[in-house]
C-alpha atoms as an extended CHARMM CRD file, in Angstrom:
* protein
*
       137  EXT
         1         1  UNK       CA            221.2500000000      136.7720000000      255.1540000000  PROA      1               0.0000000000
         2         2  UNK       CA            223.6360000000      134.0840000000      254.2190000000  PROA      2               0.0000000000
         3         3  UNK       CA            226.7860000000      133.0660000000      256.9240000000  PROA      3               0.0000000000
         4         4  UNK       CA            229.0750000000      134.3470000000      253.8010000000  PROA      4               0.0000000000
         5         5  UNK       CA            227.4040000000      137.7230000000      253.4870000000  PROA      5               0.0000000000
         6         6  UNK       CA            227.5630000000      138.1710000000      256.6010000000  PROA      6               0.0000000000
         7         7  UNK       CA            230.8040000000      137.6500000000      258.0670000000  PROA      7               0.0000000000
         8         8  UNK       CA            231.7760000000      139.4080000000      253.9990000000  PROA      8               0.0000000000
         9         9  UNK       CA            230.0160000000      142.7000000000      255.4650000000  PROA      9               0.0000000000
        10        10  UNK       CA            231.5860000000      142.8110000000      259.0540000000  PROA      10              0.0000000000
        11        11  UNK       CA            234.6710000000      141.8820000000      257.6030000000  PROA      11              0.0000000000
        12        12  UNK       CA            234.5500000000      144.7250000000      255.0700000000  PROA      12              0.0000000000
        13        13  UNK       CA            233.6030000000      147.0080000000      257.7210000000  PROA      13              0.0000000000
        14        14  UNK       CA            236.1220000000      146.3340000000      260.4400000000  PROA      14              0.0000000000
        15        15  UNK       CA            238.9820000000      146.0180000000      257.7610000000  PROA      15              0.0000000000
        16        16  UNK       CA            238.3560000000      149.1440000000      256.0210000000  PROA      16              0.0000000000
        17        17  UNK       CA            238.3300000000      151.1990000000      259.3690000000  PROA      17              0.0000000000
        18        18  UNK       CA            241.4690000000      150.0330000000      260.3600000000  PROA      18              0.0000000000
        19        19  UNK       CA            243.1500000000      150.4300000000      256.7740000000  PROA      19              0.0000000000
        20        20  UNK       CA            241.8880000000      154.0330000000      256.8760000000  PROA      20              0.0000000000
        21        21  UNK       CA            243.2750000000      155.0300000000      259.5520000000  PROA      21              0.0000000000
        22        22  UNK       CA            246.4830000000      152.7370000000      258.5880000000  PROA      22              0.0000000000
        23        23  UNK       CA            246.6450000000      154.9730000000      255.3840000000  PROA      23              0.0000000000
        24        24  UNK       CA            245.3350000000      158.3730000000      256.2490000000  PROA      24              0.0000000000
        25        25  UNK       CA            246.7070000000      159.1050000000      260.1640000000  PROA      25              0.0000000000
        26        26  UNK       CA            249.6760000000      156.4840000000      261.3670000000  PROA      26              0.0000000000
        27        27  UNK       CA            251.1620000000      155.5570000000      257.8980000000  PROA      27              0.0000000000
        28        28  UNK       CA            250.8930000000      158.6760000000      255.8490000000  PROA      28              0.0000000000
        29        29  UNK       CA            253.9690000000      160.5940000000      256.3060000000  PROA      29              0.0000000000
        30        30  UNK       CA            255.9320000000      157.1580000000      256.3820000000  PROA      30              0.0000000000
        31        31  UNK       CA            254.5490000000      156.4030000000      252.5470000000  PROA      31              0.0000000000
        32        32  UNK       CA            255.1460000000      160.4040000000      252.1030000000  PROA      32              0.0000000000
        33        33  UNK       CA            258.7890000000      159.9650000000      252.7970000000  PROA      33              0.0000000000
        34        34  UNK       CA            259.6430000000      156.5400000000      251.4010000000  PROA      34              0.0000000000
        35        35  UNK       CA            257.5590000000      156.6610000000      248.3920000000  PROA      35              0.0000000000
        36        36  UNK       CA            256.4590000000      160.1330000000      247.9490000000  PROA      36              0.0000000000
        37        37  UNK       CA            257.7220000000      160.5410000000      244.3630000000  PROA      37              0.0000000000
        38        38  UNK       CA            255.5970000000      157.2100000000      242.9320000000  PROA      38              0.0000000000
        39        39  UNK       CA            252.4160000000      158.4470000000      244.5970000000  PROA      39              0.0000000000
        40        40  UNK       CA            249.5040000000      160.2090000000      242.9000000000  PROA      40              0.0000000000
        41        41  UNK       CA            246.0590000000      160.9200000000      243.3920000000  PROA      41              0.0000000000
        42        42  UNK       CA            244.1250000000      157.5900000000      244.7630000000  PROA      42              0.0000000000
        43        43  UNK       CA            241.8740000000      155.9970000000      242.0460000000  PROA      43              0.0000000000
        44        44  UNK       CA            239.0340000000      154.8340000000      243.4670000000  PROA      44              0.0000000000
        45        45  UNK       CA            238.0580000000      152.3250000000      241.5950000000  PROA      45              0.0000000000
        46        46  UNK       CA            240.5190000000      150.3470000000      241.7170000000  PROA      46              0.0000000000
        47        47  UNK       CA            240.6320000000      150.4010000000      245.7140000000  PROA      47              0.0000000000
        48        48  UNK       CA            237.1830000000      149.5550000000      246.0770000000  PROA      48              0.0000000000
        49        49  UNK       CA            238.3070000000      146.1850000000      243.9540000000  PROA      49              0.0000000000
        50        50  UNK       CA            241.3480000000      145.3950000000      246.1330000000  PROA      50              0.0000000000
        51        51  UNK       CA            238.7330000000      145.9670000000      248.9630000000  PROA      51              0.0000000000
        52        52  UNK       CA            236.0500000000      143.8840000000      247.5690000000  PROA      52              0.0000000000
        53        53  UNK       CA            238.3920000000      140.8000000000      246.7020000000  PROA      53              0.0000000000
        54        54  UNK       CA            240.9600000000      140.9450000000      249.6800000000  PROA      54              0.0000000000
        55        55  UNK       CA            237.7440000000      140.8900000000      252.1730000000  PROA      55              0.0000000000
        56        56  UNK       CA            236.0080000000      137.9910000000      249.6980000000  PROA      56              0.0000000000
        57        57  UNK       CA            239.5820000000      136.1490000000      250.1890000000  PROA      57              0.0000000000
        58        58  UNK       CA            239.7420000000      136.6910000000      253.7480000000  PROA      58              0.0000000000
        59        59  UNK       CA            236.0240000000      135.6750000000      254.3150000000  PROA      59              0.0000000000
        60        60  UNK       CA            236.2640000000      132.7570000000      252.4070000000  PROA      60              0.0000000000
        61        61  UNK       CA            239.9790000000      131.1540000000      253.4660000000  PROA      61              0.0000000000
        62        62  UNK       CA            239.7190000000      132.0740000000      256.9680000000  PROA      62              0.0000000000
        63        63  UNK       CA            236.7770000000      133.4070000000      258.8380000000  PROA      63              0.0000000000
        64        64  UNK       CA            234.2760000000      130.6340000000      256.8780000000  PROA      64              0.0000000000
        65        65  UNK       CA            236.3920000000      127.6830000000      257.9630000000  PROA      65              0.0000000000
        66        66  UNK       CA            237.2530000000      129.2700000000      261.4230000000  PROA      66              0.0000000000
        67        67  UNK       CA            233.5180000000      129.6780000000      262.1330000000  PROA      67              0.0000000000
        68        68  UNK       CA            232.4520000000      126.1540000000      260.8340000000  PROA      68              0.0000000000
        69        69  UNK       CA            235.5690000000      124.6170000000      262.5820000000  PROA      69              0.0000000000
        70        70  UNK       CA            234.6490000000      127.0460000000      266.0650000000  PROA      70              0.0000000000
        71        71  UNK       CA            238.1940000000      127.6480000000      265.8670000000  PROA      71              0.0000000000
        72        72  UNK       CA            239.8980000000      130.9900000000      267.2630000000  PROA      72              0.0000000000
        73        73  UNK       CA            243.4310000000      129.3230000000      266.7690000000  PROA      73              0.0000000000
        74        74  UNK       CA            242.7520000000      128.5410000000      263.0790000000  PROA      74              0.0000000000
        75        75  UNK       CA            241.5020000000      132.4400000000      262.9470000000  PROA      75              0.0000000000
        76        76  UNK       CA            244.4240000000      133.6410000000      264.2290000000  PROA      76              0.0000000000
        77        77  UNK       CA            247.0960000000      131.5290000000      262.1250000000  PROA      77              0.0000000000
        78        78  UNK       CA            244.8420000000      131.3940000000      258.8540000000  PROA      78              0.0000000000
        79        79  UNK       CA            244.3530000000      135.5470000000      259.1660000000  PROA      79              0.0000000000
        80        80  UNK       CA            248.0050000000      135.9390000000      259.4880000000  PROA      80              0.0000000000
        81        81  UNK       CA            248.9840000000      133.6790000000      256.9030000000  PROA      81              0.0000000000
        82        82  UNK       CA            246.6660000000      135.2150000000      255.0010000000  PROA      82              0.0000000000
        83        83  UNK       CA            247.5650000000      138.6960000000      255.3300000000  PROA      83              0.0000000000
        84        84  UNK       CA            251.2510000000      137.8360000000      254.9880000000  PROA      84              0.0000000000
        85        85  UNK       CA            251.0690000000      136.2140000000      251.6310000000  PROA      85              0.0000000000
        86        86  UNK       CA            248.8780000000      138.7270000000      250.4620000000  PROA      86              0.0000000000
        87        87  UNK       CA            250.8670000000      141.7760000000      251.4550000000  PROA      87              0.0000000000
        88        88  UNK       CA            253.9800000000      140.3010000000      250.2520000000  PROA      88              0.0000000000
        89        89  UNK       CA            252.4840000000      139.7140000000      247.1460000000  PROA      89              0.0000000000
        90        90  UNK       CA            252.7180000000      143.4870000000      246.9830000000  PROA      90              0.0000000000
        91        91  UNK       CA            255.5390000000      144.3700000000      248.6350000000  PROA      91              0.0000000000
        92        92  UNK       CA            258.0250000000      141.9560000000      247.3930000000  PROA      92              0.0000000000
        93        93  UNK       CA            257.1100000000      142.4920000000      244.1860000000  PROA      93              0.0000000000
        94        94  UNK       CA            257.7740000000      145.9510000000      244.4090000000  PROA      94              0.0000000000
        95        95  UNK       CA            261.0330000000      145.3430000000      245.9840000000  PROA      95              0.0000000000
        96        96  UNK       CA            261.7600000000      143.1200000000      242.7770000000  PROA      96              0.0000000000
        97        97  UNK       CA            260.8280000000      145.0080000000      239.8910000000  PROA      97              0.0000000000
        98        98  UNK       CA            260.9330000000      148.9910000000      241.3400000000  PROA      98              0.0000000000
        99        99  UNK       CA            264.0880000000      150.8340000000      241.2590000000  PROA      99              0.0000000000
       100       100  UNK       CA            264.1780000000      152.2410000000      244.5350000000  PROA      100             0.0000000000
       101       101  UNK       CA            261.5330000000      150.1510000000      247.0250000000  PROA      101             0.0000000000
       102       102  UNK       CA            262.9490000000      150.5270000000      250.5110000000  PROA      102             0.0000000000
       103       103  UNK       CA            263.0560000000      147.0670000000      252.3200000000  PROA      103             0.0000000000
       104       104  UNK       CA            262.1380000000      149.1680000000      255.2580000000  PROA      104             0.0000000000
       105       105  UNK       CA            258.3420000000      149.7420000000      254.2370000000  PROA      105             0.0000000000
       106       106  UNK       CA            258.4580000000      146.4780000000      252.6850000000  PROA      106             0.0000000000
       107       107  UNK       CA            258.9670000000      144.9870000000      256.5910000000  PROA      107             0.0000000000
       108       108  UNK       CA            256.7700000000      147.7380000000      258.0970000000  PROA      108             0.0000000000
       109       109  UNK       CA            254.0720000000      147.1750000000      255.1940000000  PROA      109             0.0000000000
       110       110  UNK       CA            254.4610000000      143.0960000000      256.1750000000  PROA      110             0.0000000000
       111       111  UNK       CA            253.9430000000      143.7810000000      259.7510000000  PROA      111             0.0000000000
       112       112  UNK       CA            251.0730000000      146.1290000000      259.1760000000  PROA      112             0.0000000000
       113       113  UNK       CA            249.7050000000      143.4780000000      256.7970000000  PROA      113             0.0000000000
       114       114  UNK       CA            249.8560000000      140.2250000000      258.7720000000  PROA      114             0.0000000000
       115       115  UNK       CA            248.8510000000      142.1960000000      261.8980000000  PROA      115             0.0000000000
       116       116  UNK       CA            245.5450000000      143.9790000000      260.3160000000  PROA      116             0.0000000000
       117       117  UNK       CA            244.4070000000      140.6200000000      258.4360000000  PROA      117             0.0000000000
       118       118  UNK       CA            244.5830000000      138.7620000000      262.0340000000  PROA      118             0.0000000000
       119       119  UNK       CA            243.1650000000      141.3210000000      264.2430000000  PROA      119             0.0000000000
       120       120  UNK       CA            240.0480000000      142.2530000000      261.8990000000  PROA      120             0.0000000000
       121       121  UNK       CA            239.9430000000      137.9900000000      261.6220000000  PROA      121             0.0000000000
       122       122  UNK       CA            239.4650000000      137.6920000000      265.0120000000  PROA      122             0.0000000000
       123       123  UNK       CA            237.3940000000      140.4360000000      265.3110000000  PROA      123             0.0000000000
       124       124  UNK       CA            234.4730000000      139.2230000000      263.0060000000  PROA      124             0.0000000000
       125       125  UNK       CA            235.1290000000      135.9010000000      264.3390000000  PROA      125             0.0000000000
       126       126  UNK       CA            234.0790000000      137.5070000000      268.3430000000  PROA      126             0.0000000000
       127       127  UNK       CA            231.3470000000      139.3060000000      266.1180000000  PROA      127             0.0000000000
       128       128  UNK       CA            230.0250000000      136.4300000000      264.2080000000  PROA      128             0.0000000000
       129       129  UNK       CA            230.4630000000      134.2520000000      267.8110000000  PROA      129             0.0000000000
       130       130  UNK       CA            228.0530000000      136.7460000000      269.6760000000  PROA      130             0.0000000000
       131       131  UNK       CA            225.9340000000      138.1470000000      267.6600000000  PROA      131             0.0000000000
       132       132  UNK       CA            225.1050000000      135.9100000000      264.2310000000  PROA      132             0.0000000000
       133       133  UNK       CA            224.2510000000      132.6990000000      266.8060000000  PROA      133             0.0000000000
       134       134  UNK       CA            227.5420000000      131.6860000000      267.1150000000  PROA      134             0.0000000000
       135       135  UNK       CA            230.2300000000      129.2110000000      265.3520000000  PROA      135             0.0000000000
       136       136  UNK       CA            229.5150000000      127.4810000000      262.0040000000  PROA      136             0.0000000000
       137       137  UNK       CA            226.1870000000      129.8340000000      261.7890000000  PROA      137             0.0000000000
């Protein structure tokens, strides 16, 4: 199995459990009260694509480079970085172009964001470290 496939899988795995329980246990009532009026029933397809092309992102701008560099400090700023730009993507976009956004998920959404693309970063990177022979495997 190729390094990319890999750290893709792990990556996908750890991120997904956290985001679940993000969505369906700590977050729900918050997105229930803010946004409760905008939601619908979840499509699943396009979830699975967010999914499948945040974790490709994330594998391939910071866990490839932070395992070939042996880096846990480029993990940890390239994750956050990472999961900053690509939740404010979202969020701030929202807050431009939706009638009634609240800032206040937008922040909580930006925390939850950068903090969830760092911690599942460093996560795959422990992973990958003892279990897939090491850095740069």
């Amino acid at each position: 199995m190729t390094q990319f496939l890999k750290l893709f899988l792990t990556s996908a795995l750890v991120f997904l459990v956290f985001d679940l329980f993000w969505l369906l246990v700590a977050s729900k009532k918050m997105y229930q009260q803010f946004i409760g009026e905008l939601m619908g029933d979840v499509r699943i397809a396009p979830a699975v694509i967010f999914y499948l092309i945040y974790v490709v992102g994330v594998t391939f701008f910071v866990l490839l480079p932070g395992t070939e560099k042996g880096s846990l400090g480029y993990v940890i700023l390239a994750g956050a970085l990472f999961g900053l730009v690509c939740y404010a993507t979202y969020d701030l976009t929202n807050l431009a172009t939706l009638k009634d956004w609240p800032i206040t998920m937008t922040v909580i959404d930006l925390i939850w964001g950068t903090a969830v693309t760092t911690v599942t970063s460093v996560i795959v990177y422990f992973i990958n470290l003892h279990f897939f022979s090491g850095a740069g495997s």
